[in-house]
N, C-alpha and C positions, 0 to 999 in steps of 0.2 A: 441715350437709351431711356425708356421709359420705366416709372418704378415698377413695381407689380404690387397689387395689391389683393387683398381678399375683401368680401364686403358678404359680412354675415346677417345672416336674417331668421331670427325664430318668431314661428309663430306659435297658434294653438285655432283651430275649426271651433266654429260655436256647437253646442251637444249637437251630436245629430249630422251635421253638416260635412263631415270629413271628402262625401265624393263629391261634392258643389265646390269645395273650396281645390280642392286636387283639380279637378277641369279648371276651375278659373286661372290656378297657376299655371298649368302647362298649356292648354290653347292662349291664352289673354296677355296675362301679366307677365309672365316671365318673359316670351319672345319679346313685348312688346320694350321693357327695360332692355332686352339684348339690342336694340336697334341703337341706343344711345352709345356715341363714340366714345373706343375705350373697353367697353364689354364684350367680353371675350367669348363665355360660358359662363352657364350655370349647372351645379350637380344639386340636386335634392334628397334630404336623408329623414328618414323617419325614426324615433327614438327608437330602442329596442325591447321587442316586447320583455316584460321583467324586468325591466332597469328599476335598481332600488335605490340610487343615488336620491332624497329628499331635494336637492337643486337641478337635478331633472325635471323641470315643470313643461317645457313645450314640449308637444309631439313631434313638430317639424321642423327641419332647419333648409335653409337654402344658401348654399356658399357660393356668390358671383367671381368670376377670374377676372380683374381689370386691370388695364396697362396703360397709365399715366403718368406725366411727369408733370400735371397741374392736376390736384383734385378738386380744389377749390373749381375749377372749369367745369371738371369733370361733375361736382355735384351743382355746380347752375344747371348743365345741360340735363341732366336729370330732371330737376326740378319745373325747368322749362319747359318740358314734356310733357310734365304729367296732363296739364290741361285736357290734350288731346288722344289720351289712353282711357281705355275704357277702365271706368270705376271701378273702388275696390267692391270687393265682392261680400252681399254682405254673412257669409259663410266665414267671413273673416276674421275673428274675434280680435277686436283692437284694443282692448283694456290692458294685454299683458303683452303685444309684439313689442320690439326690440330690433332695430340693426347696429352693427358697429364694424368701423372699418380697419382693418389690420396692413400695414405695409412690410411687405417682405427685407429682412436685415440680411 
């Protein structure tokens, strides 16, 4: 059986940009990573409003559901893709994004 994993992703929209960067996620990039074998789902969370936690810095997070028992595979074939995905968007602020990947114990 395969592991399960999660594969987090925080970002943050450049000022201004939050409903260019929300379309590009949900029509573009998100389906487009979901086509890669393995990926299961994606839910998307937006901080809340008033959070006073100081290490609250993204607005957004996106938690993928993957089921693999090779990730090393699983992140070539990723990677492998991206060529033919359409670009990041640039509503994307890249300076502070972040993914990291968790495996289920």
């Amino acid at each position: 059986m395969a592991a399960t994993h999660k594969f987090l992703i925080m970002v943050n929209p450049v000022d201004g940009q939050d409903d260019a960067l929300n379309e590009w996620l949900d029509t573009k990039h998100i389906p487009e990573v979901l086509t890669t074998p393995g990926f299961l789902s994606c839910t998307r969370y937006q901080l809340t409003e008033g959070e006073t936690n100081p290490r609250a810095t993204h607005k957004y997070m996106h938690v993928y559901d993957v089921d693999t028992d090779d990730l090393n595979k699983t992140k070539a074939a990723m990677a492998e893709a991206n060529p033919t995905r359409t670009p990041l968007s640039p509503a994307l602020q890249l300076s502070d994004m972040f993914a990291v990947w968790y495996k289920a114990r």
